[in-house]
BAZA-821538 format. One record per residue (C-alpha): residue in three letters; x, y, z. Coordinates in steps of 0.05 Angstrom, whole numbers, plus 32768, in hexadecimal, padded with zeros to 4 digits. Layout:
PAKOL, res, x, y, z
PAKOL, ALA, X, Y, Z
...
% end
This chain:
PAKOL, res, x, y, z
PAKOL, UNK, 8000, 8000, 8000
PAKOL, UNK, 8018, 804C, 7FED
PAKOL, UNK, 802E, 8079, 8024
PAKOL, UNK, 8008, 80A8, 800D
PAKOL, UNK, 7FCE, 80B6, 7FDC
PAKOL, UNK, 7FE6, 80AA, 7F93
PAKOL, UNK, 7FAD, 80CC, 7F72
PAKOL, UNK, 7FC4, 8115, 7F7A
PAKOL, UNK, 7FFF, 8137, 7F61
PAKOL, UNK, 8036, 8163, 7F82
PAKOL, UNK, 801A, 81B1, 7F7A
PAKOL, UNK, 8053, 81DF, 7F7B
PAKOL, UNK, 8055, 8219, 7FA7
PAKOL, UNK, 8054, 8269, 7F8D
PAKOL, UNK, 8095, 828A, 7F99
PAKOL, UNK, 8075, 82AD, 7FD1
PAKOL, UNK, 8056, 8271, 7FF9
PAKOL, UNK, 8095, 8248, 7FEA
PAKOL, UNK, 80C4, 827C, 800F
PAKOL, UNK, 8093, 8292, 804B
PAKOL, UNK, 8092, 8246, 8057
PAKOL, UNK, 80D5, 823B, 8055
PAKOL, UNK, 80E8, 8277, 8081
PAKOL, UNK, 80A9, 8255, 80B3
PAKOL, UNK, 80DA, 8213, 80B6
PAKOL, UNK, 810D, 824D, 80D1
PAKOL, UNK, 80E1, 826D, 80FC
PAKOL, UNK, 80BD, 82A6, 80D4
PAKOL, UNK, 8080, 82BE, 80F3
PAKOL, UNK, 8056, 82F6, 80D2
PAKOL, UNK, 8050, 8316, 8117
PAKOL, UNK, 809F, 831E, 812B
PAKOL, UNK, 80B7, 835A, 811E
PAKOL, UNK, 80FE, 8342, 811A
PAKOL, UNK, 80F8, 8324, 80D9
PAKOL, UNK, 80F2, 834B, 8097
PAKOL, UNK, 80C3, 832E, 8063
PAKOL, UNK, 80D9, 8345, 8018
PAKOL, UNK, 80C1, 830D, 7FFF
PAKOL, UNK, 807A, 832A, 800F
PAKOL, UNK, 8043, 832F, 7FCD
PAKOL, UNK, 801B, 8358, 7FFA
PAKOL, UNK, 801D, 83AA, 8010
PAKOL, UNK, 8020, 83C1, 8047
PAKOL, UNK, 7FD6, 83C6, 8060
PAKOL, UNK, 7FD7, 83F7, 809F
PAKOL, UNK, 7FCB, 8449, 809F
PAKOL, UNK, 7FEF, 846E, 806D
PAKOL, UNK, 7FF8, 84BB, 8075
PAKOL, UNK, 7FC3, 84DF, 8047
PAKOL, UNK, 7F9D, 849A, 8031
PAKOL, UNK, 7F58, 8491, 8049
PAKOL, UNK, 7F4B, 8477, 808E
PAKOL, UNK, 7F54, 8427, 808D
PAKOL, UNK, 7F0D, 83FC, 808F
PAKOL, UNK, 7F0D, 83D1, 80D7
PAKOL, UNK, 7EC9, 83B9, 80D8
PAKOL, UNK, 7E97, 83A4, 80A5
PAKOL, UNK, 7E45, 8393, 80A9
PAKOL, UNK, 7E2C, 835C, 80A0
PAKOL, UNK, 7DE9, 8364, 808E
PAKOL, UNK, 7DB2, 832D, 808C
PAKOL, UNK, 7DB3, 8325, 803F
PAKOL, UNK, 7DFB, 831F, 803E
PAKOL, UNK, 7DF1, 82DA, 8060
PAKOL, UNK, 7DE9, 82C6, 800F
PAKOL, UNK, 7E17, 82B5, 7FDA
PAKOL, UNK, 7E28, 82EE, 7FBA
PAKOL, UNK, 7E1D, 82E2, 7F60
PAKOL, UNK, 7E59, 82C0, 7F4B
PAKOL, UNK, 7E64, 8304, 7F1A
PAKOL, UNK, 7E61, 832C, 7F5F
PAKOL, UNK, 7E2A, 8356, 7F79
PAKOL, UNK, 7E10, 8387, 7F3E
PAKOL, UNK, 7E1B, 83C2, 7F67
PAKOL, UNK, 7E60, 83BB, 7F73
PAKOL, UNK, 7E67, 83A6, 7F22
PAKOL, UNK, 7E44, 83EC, 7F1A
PAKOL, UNK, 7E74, 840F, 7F40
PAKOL, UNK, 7EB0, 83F4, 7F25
PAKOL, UNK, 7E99, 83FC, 7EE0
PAKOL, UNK, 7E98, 8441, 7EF3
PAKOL, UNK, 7ED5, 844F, 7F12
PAKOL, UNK, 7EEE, 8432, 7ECE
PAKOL, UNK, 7ECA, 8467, 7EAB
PAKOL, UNK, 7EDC, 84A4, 7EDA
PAKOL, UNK, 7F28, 848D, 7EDA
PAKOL, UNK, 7F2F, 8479, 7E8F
PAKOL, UNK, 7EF8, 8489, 7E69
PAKOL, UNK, 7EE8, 84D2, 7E74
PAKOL, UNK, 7EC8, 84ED, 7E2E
PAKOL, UNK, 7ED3, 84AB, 7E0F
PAKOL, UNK, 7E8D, 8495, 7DEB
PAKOL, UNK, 7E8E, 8446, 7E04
PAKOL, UNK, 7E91, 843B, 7E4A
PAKOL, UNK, 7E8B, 83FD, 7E7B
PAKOL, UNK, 7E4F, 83E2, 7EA0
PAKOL, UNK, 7E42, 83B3, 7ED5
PAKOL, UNK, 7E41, 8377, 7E98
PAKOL, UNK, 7E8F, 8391, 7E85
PAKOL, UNK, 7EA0, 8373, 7ECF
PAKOL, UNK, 7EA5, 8339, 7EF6
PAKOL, UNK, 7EB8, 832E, 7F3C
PAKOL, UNK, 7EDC, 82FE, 7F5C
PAKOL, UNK, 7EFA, 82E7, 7FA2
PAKOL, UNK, 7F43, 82F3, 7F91
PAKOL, UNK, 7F72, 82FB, 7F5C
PAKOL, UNK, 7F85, 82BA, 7F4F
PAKOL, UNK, 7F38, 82A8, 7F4C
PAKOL, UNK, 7F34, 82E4, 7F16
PAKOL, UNK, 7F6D, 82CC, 7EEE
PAKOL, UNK, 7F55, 827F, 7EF1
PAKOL, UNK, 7F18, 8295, 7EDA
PAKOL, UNK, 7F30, 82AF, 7E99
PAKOL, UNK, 7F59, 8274, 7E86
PAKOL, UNK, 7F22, 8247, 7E90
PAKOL, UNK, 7F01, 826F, 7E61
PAKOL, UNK, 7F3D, 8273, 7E29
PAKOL, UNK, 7F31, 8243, 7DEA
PAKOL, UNK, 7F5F, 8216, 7DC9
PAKOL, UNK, 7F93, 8250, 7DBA
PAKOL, UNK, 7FDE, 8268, 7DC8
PAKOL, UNK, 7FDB, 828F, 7DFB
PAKOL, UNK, 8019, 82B8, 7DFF
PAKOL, UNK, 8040, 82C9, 7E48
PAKOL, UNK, 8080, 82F3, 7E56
PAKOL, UNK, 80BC, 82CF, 7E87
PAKOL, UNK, 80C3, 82E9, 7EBA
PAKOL, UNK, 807B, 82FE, 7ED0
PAKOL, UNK, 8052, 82E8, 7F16
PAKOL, UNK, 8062, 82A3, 7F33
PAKOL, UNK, 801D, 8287, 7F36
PAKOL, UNK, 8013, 8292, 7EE7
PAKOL, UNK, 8037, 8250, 7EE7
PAKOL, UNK, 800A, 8221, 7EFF
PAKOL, UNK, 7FCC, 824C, 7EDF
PAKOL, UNK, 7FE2, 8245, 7EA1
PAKOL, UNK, 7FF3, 81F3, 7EA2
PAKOL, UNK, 7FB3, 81E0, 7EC8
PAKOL, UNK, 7F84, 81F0, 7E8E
PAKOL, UNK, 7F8D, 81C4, 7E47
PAKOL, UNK, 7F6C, 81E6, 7E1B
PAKOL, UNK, 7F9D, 8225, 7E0E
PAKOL, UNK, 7FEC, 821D, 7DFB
PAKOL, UNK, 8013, 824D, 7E29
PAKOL, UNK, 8051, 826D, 7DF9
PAKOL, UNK, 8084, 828A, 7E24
PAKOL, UNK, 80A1, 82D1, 7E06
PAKOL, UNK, 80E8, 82E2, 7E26
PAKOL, UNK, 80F8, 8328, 7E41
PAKOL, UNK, 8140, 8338, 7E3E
PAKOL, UNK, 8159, 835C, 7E7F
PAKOL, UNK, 818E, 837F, 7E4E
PAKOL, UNK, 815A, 83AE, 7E29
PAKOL, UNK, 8136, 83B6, 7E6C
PAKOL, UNK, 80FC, 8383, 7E5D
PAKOL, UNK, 80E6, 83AD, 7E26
PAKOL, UNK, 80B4, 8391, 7E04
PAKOL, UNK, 8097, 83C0, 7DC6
PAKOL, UNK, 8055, 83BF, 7D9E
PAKOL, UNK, 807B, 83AE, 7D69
PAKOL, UNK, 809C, 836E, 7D8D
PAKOL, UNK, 804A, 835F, 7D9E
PAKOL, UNK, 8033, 8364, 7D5B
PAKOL, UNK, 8073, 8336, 7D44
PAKOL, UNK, 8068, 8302, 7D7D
PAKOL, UNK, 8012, 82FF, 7D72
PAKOL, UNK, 8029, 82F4, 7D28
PAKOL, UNK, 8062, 82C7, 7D27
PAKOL, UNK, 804B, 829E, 7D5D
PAKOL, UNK, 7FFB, 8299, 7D4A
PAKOL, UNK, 7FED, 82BD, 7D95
PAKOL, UNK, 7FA3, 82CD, 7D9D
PAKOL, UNK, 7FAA, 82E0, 7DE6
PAKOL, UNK, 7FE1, 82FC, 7E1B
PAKOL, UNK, 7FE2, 82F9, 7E5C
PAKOL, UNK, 800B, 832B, 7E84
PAKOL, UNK, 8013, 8351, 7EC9
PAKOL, UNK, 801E, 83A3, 7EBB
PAKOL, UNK, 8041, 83B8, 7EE1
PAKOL, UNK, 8064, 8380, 7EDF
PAKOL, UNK, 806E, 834D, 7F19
PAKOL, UNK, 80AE, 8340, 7F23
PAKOL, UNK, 80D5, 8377, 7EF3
PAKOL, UNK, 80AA, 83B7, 7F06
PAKOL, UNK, 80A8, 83C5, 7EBE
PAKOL, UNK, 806D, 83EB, 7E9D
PAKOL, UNK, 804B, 83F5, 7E5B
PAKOL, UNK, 8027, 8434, 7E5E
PAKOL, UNK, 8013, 8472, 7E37
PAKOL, UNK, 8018, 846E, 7DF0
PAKOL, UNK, 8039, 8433, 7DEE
PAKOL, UNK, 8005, 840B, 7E0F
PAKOL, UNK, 7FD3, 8427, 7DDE
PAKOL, UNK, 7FFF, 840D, 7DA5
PAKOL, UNK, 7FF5, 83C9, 7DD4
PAKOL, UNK, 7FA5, 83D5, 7DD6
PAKOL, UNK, 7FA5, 83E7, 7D86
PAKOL, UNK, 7FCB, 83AD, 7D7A
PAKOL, UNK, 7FA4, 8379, 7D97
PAKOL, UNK, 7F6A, 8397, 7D80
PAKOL, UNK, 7F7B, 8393, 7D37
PAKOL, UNK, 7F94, 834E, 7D39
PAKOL, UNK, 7F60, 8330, 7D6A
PAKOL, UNK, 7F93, 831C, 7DA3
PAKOL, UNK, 7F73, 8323, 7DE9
PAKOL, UNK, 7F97, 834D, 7E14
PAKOL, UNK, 7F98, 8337, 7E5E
PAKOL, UNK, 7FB2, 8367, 7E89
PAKOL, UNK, 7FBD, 8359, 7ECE
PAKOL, UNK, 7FBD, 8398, 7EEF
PAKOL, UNK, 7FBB, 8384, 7F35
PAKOL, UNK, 7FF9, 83BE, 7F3F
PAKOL, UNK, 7FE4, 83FC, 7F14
PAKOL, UNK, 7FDB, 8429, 7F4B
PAKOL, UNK, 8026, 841A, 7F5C
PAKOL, UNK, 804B, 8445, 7F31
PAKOL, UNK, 8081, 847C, 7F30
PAKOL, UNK, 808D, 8495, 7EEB
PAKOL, UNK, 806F, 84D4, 7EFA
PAKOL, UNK, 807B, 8504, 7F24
PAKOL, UNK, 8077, 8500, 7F76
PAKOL, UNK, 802B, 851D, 7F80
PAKOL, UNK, 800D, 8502, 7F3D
PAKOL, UNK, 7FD6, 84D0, 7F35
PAKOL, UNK, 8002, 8495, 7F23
PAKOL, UNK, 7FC8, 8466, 7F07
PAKOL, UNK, 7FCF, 8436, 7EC4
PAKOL, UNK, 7F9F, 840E, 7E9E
PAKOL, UNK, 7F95, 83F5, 7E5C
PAKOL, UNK, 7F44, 8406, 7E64
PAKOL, UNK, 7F60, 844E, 7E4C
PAKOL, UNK, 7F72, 8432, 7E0C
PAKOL, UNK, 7F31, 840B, 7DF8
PAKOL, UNK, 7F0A, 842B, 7DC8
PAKOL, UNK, 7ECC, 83FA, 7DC7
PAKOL, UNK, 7EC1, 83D6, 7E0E
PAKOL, UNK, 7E9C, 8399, 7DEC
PAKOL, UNK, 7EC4, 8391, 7DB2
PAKOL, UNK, 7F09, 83A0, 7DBD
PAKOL, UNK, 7F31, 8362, 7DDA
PAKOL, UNK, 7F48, 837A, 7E1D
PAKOL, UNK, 7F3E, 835C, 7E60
PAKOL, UNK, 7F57, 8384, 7EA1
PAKOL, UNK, 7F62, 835F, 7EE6
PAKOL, UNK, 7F64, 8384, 7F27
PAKOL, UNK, 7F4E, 838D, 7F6E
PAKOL, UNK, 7F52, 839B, 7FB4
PAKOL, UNK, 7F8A, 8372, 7FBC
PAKOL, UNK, 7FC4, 83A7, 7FA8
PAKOL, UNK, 7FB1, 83EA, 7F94
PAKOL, UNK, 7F7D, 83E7, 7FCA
PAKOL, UNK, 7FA9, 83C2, 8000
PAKOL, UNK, 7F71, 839B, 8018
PAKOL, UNK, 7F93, 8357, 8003
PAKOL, UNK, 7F68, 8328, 8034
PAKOL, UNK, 7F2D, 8345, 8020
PAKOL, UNK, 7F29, 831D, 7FE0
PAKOL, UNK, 7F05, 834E, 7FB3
PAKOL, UNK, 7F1C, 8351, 7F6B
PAKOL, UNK, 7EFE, 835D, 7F24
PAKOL, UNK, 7F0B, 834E, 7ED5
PAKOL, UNK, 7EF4, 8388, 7EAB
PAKOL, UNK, 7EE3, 8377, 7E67
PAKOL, UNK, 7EB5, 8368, 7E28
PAKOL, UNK, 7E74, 835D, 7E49
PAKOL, UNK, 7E74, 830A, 7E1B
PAKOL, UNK, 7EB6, 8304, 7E4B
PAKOL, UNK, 7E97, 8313, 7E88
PAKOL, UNK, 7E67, 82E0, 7E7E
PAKOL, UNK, 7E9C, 82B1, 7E6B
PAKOL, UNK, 7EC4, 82B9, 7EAB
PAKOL, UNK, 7E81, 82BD, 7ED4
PAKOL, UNK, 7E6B, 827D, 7EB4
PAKOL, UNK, 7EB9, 8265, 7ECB
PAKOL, UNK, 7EAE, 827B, 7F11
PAKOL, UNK, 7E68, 8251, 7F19
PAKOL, UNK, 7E92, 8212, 7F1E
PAKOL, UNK, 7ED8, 822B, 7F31
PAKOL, UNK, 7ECB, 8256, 7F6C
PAKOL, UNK, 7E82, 8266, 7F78
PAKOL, UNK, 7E96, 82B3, 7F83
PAKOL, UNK, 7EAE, 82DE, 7FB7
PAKOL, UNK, 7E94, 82F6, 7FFB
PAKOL, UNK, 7E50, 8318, 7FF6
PAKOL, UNK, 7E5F, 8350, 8035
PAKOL, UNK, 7EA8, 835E, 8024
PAKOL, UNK, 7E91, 8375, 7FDC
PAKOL, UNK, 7E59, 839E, 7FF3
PAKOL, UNK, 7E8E, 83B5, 8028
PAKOL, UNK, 7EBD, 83C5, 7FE8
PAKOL, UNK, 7E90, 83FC, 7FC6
PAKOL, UNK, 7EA6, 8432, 7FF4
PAKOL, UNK, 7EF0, 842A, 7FE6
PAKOL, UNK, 7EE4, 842A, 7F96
PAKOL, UNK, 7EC6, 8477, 7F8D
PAKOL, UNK, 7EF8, 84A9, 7F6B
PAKOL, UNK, 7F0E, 84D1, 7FA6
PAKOL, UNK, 7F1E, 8496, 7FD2
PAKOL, UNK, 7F48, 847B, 7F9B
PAKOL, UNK, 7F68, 84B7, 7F95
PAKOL, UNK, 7F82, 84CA, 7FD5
PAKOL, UNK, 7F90, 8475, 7FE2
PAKOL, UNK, 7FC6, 8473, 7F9B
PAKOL, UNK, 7FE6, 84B9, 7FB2
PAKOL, UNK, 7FF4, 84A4, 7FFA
PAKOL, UNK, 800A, 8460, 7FDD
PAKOL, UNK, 8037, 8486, 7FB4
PAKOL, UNK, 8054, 84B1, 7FE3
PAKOL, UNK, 8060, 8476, 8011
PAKOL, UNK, 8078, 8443, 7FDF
PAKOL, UNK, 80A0, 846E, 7FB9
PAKOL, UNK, 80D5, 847E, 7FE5
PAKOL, UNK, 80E4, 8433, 8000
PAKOL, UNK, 80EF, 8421, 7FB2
PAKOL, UNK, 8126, 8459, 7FB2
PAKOL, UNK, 8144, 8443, 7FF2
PAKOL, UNK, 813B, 83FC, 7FD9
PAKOL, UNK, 815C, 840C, 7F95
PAKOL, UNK, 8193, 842B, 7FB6
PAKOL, UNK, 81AA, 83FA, 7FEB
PAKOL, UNK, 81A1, 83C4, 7FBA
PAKOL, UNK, 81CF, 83E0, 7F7D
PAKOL, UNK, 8200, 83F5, 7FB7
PAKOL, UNK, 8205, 83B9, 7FCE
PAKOL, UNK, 8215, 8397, 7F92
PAKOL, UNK, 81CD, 8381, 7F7B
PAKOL, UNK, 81C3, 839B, 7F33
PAKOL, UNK, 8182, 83B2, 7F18
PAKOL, UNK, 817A, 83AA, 7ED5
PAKOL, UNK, 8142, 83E2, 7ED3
PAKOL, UNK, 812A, 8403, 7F0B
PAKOL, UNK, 80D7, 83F0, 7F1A
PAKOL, UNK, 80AC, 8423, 7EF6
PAKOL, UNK, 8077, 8403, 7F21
PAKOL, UNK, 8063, 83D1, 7F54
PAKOL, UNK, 807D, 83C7, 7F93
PAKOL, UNK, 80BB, 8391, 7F7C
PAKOL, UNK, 8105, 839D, 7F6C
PAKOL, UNK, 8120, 836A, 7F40
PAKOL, UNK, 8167, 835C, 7F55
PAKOL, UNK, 819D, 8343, 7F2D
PAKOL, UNK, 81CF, 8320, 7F5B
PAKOL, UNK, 8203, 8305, 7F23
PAKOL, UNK, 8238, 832E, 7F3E
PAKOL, UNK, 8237, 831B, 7F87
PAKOL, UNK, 8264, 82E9, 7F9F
PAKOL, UNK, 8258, 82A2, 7F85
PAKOL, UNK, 823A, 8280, 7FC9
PAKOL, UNK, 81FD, 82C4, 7FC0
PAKOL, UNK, 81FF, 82CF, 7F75
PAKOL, UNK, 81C9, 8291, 7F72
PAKOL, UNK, 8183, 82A9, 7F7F
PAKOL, UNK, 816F, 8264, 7FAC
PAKOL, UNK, 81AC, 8269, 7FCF
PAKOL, UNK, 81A5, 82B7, 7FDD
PAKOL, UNK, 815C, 82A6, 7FF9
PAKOL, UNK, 8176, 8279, 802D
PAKOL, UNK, 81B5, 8299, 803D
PAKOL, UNK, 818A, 82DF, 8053
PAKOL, UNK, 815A, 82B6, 807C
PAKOL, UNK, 8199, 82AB, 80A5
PAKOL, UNK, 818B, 82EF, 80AA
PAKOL, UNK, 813D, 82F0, 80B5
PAKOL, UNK, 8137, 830D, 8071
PAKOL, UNK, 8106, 82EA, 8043
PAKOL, UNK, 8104, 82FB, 7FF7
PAKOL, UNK, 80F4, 82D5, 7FB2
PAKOL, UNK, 8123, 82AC, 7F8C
PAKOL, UNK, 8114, 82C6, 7F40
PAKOL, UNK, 8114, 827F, 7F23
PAKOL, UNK, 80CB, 8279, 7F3E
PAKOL, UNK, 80C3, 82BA, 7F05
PAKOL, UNK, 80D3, 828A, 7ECC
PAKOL, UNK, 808F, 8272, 7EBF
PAKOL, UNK, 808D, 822E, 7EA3
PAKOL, UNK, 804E, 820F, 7E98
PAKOL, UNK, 8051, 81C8, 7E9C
PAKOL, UNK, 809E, 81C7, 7EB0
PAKOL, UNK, 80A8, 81C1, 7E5D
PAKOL, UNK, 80F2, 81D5, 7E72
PAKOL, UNK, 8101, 81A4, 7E96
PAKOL, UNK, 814D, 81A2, 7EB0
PAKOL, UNK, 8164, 81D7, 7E98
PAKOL, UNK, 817A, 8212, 7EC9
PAKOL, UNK, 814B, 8248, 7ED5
PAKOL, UNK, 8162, 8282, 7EAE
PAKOL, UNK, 8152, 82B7, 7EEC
PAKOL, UNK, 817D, 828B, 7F18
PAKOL, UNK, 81A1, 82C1, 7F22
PAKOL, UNK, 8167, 82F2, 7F3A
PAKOL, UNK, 8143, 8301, 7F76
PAKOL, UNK, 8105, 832C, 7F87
PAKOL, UNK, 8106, 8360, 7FB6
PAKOL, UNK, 80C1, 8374, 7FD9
PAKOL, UNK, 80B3, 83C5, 7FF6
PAKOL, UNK, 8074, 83A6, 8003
PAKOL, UNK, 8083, 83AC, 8054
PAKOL, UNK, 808C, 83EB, 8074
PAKOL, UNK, 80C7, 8418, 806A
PAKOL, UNK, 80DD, 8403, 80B7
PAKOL, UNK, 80E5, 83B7, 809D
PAKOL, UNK, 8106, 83D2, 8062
PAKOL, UNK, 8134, 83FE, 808C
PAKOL, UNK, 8140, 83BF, 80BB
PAKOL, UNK, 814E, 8390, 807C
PAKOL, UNK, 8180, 83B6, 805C
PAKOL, UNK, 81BE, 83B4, 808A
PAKOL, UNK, 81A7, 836D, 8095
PAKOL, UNK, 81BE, 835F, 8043
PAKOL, UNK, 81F5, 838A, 8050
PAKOL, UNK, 820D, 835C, 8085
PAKOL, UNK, 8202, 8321, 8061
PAKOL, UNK, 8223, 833B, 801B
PAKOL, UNK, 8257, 8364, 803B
PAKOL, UNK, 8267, 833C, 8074
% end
């Protein structure tokens, strides 16, 4: 007789689970203030100066005792369609409605959702790009994930041009991608990222941005509202292929509330809603009623400048200890809250990104080995090494006083 059951098979861990539970094997509890998580995916979710005063208690009403529909409560899908339109869409003559949105408890249930509903297709992805992509895109059949190499030594750059010649050459009809971009930092925006939306809307390749970080950005200048989104770009809501995924999660920093949304073409929405009736069920009935409040203009406003303000200035200090240290950057984040370090020219017992992980939790310093950034869907690369071996990802996420604590920490174990 097995020692075990033989009927299920070994589920790898995200980067982020793998290292927290490594560091737990070492000690690591969320709580203890002597240990420095930048490995965190997370923000920091307490009071920030000038951002509206954190939620600590929610109603439960007697009709939120329900299931909530799995395409989320149409009030809330109201409301976000709206804040779409006031943000984006201002003057623009086709806007969202509740049917351009779907709710869902999380990200991941957002994202599974749409790739349940892909068709037999290539469905094009970047390396590197978020951990949990992996699994995602093996788990479902019915799509071919193509990977699409960025080179750090053009800065991940990544032009319409090289999207129309990559949906061409390699028969693409969709593209998954996280903008900013989850581990790098790097953005599309502006014009460019109109050139991205034109594209894909003249050869028929669905866009599918994950946008989970678009209120973390610092391209313009200190006081600006520093917000990004393809939905600027779109000219017809219900025809152009464009699908946007965010939520409370990030730009919110309401992570454990489990509130998140795709935005798109209203046959879409009822594609991934159809998804959700047998993959999740939906989210929490009283947390999205709870969630309207936080999604009107002025809220938003004063939450992405105080999140700039605060976030901005631990990525400098970041940067700066990092490249002093010997850590290279191979472009500074134009967004998230991530620094992508290049450790090839650190001594050879660090310059290895698995070894650098456990060496700093010597330290009580978790972060990310970047070989978990090398998506690879069905392990279709098998034994050969992981071309970010030599990377690691730094998190801000935690407050500048864990920053400020991690930092001569690395120093100590780089410098000696």
């Amino acid at each position: 007789m097995a020692d075990e059951p033989t009927a299920f098979r070994t589920v790898p861990r995200t980067g982020v689970i793998y290292v927290t539970t490594e560091a737990q094997k070492r000690g690591f509890d969320p709580s203890d203030p002597d240990w420095c998580n930048l490995g965190q995916g997370q923000p920091e979710t307490g009071e920030l100066p000038g951002a509206p005063p954190r939620i600590q208690h929610i109603e439960v009403g007697v009709d939120d005792q329900e299931y909530a529909p799995v395409a989320g409560l149409w009030e809330l899908r109201e409301t976000i369609a709206s804040l779409y339109n006031t943000l984006y869409r201002k003057g623009l003559p086709s806007l969202y409605s509740a049917e351009n949105v779907c709710v869902s408890g999380g990200g991941r249930a957002a994202l599974t959702r749409a790739a349940a509903s892909l068709g037999h297709i290539n469905l094009g992805h970047f390396l590197p790009d978020y951990t949990a992509y992996e699994e995602l895109l093996d788990i479902f059949k019915a799509f071919t994930a193509i990977p699409i190499l960025l080179e750090g030594e053009r800065g991940y750059s990544f032009t319409s041009e090289d999207l129309r010649r990559e949906i061409l050459g390699r028969g693409l009809s969709a593209l998954l991608l996280s903008n900013p971009c989850n581990p790098t930092g790097k953005l599309v925006d502006g014009d460019e990222l109109g050139r991205w939306v034109g594209t894909a809307r003249e050869l028929d390749c669905s866009m599918l941005f994950d946008e989970f970080y678009s209120h973390y950005v610092y391209r313009g200048r200190p006081g600006s509202l520093p917000i990004a989104s393809a939905a600027r770009y779109v000219e017809d809501v219900n025809l152009d292929p464009v699908v946007l995924f965010d939520g409370l999660t990030k730009n919110w920093r309401y992570p454990g509330w489990r509130v998140t949304w795709a935005v798109g073409p209203a046959r879409v929405i009822e594609a991934l809603a159809s998804a959700g009736s047998f993959l999740d069920g939906g989210g929490s009935r009283p947390l999205q009623r709870a969630a309207m409040p936080l999604l009107t203009p002025e809220v938003v406003l004063h939450e992405t400048l105080a999140i700039q303000a605060a976030f901005r200035p631990k990525r400098d200090r970041m940067l700066s200890a990092l490249e002093r240290l010997g850590i290279l950057v191979d472009r500074p984040p134009d967004g998230t809250f991530y620094i992508w370090g290049n450790l090839s020219q650190l001594p050879p017992h660090l310059n290895d990104g698995m070894a650098f992980f456990r060496a700093a939790l010597e330290k009580k310093v978790i972060c990310v080995p970047g070989e978990f950034f090398d998506v690879n869907p069905g392990k279709r690369r098998h034994g050969r090494a992981s071309r970010f071996r030599n990377y690691v990802r730094f998190s801000f996420g935690p407050t500048a006083a864990t920053v400020e604590k991690a930092i001569p920490r690395l120093e100590e174990l780089i410098v000696g």
